[in-house]
C-alpha positions in Angstrom: -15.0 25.3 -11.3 -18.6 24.4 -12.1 -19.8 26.7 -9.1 -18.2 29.9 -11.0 -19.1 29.0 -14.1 -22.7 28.7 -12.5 -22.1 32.3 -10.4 -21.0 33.9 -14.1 -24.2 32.5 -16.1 -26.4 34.4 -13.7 -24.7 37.7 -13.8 -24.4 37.9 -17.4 -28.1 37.3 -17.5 -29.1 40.1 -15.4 -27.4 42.4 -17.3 -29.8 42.7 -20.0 -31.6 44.6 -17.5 -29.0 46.3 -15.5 -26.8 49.2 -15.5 -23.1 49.4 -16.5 -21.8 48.9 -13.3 -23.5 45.2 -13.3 -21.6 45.2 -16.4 -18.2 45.4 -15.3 -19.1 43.0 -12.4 -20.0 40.8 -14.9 -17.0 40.9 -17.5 -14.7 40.7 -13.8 -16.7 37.4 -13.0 -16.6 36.3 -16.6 -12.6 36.8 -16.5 -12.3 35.3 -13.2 -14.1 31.8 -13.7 -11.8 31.6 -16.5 -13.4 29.2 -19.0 -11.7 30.2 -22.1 -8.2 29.5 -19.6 -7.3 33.2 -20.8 -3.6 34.6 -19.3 -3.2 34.0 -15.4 -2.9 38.0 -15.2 -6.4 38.2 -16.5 -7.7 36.0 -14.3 -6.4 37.6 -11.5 -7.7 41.2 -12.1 -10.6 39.7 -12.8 -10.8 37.9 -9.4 -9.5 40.8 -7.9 -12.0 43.2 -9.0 -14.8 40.8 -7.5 -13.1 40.8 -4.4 -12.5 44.4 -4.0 -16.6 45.1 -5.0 -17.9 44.8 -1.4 -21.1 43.7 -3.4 -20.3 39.4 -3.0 -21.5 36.8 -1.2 -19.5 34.7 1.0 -19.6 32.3 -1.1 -19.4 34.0 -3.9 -16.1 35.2 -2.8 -14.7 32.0 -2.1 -15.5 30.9 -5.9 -13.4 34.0 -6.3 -10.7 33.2 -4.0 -10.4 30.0 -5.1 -10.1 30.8 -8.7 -7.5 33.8 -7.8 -5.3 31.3 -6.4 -5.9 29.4 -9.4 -4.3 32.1 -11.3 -1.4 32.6 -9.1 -0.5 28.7 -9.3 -0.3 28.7 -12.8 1.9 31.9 -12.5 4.0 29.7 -10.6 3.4 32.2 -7.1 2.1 29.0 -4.8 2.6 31.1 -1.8 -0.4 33.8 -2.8 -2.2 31.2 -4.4 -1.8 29.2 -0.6 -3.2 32.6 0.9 -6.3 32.6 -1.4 -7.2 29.3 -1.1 -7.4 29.7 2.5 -9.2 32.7 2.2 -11.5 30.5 0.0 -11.8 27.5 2.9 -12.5 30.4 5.5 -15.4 31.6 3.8 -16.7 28.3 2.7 -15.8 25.7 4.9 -17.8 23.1 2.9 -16.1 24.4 -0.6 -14.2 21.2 -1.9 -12.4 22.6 -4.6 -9.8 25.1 -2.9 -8.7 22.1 -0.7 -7.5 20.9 -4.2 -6.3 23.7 -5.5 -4.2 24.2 -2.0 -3.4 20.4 -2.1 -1.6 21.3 -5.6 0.2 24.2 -4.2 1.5 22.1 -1.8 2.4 19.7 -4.2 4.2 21.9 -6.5 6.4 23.2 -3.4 7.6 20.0 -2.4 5.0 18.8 0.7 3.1 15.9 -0.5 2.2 15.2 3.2 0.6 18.3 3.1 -1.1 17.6 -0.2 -2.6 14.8 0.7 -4.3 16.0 4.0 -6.0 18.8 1.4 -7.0 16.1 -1.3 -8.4 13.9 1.8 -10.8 16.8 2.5 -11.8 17.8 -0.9 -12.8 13.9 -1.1 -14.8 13.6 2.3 -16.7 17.0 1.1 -17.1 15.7 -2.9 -16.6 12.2 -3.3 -17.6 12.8 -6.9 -14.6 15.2 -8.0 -12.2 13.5 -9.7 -9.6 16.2 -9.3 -8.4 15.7 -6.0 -7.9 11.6 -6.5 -5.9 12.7 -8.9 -3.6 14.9 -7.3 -3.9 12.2 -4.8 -2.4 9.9 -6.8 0.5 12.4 -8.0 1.0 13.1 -4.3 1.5 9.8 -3.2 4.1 9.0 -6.5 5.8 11.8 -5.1 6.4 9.6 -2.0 7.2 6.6 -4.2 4.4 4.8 -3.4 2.9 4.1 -6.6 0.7 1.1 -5.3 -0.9 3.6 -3.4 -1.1 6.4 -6.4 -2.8 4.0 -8.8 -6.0 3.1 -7.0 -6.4 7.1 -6.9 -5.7 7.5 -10.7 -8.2 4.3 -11.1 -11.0 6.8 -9.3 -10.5 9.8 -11.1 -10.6 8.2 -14.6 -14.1 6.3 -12.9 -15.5 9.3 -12.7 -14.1 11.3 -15.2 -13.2 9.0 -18.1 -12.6 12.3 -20.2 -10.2 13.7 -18.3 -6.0 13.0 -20.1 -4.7 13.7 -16.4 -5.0 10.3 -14.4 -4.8 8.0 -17.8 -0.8 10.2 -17.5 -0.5 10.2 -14.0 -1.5 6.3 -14.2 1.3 5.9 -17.2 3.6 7.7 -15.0 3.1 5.0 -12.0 3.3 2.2 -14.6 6.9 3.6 -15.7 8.2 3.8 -12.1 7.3 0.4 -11.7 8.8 -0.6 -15.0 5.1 -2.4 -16.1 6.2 -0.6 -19.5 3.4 -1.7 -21.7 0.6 -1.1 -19.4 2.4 2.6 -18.8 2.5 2.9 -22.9 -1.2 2.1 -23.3 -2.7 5.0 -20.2 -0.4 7.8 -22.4 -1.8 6.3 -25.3 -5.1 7.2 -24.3 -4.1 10.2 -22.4 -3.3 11.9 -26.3 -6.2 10.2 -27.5 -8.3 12.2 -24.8 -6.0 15.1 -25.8 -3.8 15.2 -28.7 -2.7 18.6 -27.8 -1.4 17.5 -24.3 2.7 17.5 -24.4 3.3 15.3 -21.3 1.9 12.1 -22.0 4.0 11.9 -25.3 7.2 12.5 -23.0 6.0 10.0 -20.7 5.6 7.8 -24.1 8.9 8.1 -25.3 10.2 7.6 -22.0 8.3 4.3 -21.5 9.5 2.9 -25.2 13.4 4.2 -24.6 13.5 1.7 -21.4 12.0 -1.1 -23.8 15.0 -0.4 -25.9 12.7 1.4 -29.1 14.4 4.6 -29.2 13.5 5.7 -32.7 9.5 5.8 -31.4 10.8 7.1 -28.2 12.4 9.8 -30.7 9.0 10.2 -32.8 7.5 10.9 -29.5 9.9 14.1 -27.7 9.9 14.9 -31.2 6.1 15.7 -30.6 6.0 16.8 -27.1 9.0 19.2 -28.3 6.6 20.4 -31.2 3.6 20.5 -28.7 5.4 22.8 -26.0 8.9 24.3 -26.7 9.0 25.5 -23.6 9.0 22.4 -21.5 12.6 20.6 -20.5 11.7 17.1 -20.3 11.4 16.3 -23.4 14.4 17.8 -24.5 16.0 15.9 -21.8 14.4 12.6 -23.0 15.5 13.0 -27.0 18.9 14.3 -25.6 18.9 10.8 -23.9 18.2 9.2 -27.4 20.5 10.7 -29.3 23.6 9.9 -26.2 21.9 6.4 -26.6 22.6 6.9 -30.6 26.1 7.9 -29.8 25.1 10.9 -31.2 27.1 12.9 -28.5 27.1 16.7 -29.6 23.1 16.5 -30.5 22.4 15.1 -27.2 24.6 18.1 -25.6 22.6 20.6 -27.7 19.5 19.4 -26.4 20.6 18.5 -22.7 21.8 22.7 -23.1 18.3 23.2 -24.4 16.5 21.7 -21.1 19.1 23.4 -18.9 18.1 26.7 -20.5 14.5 26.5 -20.4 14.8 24.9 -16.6 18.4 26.1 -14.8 17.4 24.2 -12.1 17.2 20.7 -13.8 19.9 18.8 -12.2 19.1 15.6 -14.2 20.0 17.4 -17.5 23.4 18.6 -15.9 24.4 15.1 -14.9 23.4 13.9 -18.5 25.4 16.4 -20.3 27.8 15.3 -18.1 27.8 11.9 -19.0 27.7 13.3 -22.6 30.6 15.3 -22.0 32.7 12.5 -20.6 32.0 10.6 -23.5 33.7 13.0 -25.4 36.8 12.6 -23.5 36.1 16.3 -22.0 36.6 15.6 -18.6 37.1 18.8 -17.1 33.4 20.1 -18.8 32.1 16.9 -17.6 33.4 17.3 -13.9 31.6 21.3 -13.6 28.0 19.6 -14.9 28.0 16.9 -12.2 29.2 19.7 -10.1 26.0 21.8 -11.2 24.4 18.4 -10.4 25.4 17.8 -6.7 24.9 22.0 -5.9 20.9 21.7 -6.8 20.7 18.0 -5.3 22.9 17.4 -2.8 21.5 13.7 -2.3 22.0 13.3 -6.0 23.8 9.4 -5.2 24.2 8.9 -9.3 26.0 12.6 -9.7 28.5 11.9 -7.1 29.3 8.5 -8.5 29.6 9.6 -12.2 32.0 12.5 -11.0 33.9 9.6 -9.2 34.1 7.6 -12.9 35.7 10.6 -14.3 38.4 11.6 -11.4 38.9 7.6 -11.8 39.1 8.4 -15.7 41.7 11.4 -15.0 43.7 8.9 -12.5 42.6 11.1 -9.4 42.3 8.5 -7.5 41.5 10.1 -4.1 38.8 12.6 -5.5 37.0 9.0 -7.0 37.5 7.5 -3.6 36.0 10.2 -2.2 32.8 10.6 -4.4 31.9 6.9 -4.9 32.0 7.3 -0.5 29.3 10.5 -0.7 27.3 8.1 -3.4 27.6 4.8 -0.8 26.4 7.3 2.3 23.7 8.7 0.3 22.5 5.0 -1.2 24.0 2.9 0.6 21.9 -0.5 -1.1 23.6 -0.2 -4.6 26.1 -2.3 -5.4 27.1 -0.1 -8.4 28.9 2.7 -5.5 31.0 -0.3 -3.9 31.9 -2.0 -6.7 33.1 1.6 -8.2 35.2 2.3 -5.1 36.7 -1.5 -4.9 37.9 -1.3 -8.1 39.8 2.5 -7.6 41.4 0.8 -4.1 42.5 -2.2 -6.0 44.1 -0.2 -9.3 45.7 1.7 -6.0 47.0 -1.5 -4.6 44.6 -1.1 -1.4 43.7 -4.5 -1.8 42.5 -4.8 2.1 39.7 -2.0 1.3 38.7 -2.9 -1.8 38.0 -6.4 0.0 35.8 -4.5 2.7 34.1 -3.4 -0.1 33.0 -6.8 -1.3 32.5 -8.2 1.9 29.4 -5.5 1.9 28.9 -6.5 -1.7 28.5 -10.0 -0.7 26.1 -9.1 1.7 24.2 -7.2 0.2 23.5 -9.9 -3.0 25.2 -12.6 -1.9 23.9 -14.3 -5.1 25.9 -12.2 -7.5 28.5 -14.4 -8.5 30.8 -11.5 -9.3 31.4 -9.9 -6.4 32.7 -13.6 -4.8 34.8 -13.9 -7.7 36.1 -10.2 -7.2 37.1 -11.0 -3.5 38.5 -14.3 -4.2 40.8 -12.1 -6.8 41.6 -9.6 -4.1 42.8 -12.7 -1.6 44.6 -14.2 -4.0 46.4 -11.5 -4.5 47.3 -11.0 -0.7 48.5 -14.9 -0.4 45.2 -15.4 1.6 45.1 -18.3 -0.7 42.3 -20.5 1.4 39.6 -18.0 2.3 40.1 -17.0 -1.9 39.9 -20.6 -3.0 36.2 -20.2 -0.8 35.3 -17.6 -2.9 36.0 -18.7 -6.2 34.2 -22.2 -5.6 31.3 -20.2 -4.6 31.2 -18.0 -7.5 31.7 -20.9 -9.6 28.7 -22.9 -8.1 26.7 -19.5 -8.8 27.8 -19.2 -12.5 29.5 -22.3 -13.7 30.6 -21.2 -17.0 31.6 -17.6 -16.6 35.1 -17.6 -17.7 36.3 -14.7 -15.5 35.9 -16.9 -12.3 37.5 -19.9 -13.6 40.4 -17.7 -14.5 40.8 -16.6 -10.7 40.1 -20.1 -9.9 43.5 -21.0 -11.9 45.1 -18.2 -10.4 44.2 -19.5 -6.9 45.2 -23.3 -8.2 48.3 -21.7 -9.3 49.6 -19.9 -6.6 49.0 -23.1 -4.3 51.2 -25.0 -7.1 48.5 -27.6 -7.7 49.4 -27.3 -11.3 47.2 -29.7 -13.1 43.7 -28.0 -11.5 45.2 -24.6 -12.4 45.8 -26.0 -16.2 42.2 -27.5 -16.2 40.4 -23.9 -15.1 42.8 -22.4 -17.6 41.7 -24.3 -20.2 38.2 -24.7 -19.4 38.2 -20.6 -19.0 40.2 -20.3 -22.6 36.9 -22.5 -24.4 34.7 -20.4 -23.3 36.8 -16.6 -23.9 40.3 -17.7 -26.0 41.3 -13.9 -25.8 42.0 -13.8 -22.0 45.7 -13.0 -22.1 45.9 -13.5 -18.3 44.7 -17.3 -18.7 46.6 -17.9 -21.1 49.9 -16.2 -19.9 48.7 -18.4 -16.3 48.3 -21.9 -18.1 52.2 -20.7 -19.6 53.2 -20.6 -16.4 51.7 -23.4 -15.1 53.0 -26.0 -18.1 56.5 -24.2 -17.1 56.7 -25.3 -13.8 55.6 -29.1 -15.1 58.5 -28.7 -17.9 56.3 -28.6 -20.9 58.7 -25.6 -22.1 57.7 -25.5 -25.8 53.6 -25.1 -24.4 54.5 -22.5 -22.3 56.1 -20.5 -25.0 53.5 -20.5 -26.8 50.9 -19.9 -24.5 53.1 -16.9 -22.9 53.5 -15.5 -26.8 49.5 -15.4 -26.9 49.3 -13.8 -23.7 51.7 -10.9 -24.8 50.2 -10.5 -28.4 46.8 -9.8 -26.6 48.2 -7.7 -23.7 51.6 -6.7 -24.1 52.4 -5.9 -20.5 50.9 -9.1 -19.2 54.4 -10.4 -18.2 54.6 -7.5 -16.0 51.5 -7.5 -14.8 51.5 -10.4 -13.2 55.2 -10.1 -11.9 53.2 -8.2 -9.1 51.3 -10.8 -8.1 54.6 -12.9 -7.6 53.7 -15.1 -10.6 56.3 -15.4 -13.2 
């Protein structure tokens, strides 16, 4: 911008001596550099009018250009403003700053590819201007490559150490990759460079929620809300405190809030969603995530919360189906299979729901759950070998989780070698003495070696705990 503001200084001088027509060309110019970041609308009538006055260099009309697409981008119109910065480039080739300004554009409608190529140029013609490493930097977060967005962050605060942008943008990288202090401490300094600046506090409160400090991460949406009203994030992030707080209805009221001010915020539909299922209101819950999914189809996490709350509504086949769309769509989190293994095993599908953890398995083959899960699921199917595999596995991986000696027993049991199955029972019970289903086990188990007056009692815990235990396991041919 310094070139207009440059281009506007000289015109305003020579109107001391001019006529009333320099006049008007001057208050146009002086409305078009924008320096006092008047209305958009301003600056593009002012742009305009220096456009339209035939009396411009080429290079003053690409300072004009340039700023007029300025305008239009923050109108939100990053179509025109595409068309005037290339207006801008046509005139002056050697002009760094509308390859910026067109690098945003780009940005802002979802090409970072595109970006880039723009912020590459602006560089090669101005190595100096910070802006385009920068938008650089945003660019290449956008892509999810924040080891390649903080070296360009690290160049624009080089240069421009004044600037709040890159010390957020930094932050921003930091969050993705979870380096939460070092995120906390560039926002910090991105409101000390500007108090007034909203984001930063956002990113601030977002970066203390994940280190489990919500009431700071409150104090801060409180003053991003109080900086701009009109912004959804934060509203989404305090909405997120509050659900945290189990404060459901608040966090509705402000997840509505974010929706209002952005309708097409599919994050704040899937959170009111969650907030919604929370309150046992399934059916509200089921048309948010459905909001969700219609403005991002790939949203993996939106399909599989809808799938919790069929599962939650016993619609078994409607869970099935989204924890499937969730799998296609991310197919490298556990979370999805696990989900869908457990709705084929409450269905009795226990050949799918081990299909499931044989991907499991694969996938983290160090997770001593989902070997414990699959030695279950043989165990219930008599495949009493390839489950006794399992659970010896799980129980090398996690020697004293109680769960997967409780399987073990189960296994032990079922191939009648009675004292083991007591041992894994009892270790299981020292560690957790409220699992009914070791206990109502190690009952069966002293049964079946005549120590009748053990097993009652063992078999009375069991039902006190879970009164449907004997049932239960009358299933799994165990009684």
């Amino acid at each position: 911008m310094k070139r207009g503001w440059v281009i506007a200084a000289f015109l305003a001088a020579g109107v001391l001596a001019g006529d009333r027509a320099s006049a008007q060309q001057s208050q146009a110019w002086t409305r078009c550099v924008n320096k006092e970041r008047a209305a958009p609308d301003l600056q593009i009538s002012g742009c305009t009018t220096v456009i339209q006055s035939g009396k411009e260099t080429d290079k003053n009309l690409s300072i004009a250009f340039n700023n007029r697409g300025n305008g239009y981008r923050n109108k939100g119109d990053d179509d025109r403003a595409i068309a005037d910065y290339d207006q801008a480039i046509k005139l002056d080739p050697k002009y760094a700053h509308p390859y910026n300004g067109r690098g945003n554009a780009w940005r802002a409608k979802g090409n970072p590819d595109r970006a880039i190529a723009d912020y590459d140029q602006a560089i090669k013609l101005d190595p100096k201007y910070a802006a385009p490493y920068n938008g650089r930097g945003n660019a290449w977060r956008d892509k999810h490559d924040n080891d390649r967005a903080i070296p360009n962050y690290d160049q624009a605060i080089k240069l421009d150490p004044r600037d709040a942008l890159p010390y957020n943008g930094r932050g921003n990288a930091y969050f993705d990759k979870r380096e939460y202090d070092r995120a906390i401490a560039d926002y910090s300094d991105s409101i000390r460079i500007d108090p007034k600046y909203a984001s930063p506090h956002n990113g601030r409160g977002n970066a203390y929620r994940a280190k489990g400090d919500i009431d700071t991460a409150l104090s801060d949406y409180n003053e991003a809300i109080r900086l701009d009203a009109r912004e959804a994030l934060p509203y989404n992030g305090r909405a997120n405190v509050y659900y945290d707080k189990k404060d459901y209805d608040r966090a509705i009221a402000d997840y509505s809030e974010a929706i209002r001010l952005n309708p097409k915020y599919a994050t704040a539909y899937n959170n009111r969603g969650l907030g919604y299922k929370q309150k046992g209101d399934y059916d509200r819950a089921i048309a948010d995530f459905n909001d969700a999914i219609r403005l991002d189809p790939k949203y993996a996490i939106a399909y599989d919360n809808r799938g919790d709350v069929y599962a939650a509504k016993r619609d078994h086949d409607h869970a099935i189906a989204d924890y499937s769309d969730a799998i296609r769509l991310d197919p490298k989190n556990a979370i999805y299979y696990n989900d869908r293994g457990e709705i084929y095993r409450t269905k009795g599908d226990n050949d799918r729901a081990i299909e499931g953890y044989d991907l499991l398995i694969g996938l983290q083959p160090s997770s001593a759950n989902w070997w414990n899960y699959r030695c279950w699921d043989r165990a219930i199917l008599d495949r009493l070998e390839p489950a006794m595999a399992d659970c010896n596995e799980g129980v090398k991986l996690k020697p004293d989780d109680a769960d997967i000696l409780d399987s073990r027993a189960f296994v032990y049991l079922k191939l009648g070698q009675l004292d083991k199955s007591i041992a894994d029972y009892d270790a299981a019970l020292k560690i957790n003495p409220k699992l009914a289903g070791s206990l109502y086990g190690r009952g069966v188990a002293k049964k079946r070696k005549g120590d009748n007056a053990g097993a009652e009692a063992d078999i009375a815990a069991a039902k006190a705990i879970r009164a449907n235990v004997v049932e239960e396991y009358k299933k799994y041919g165990i009684n």
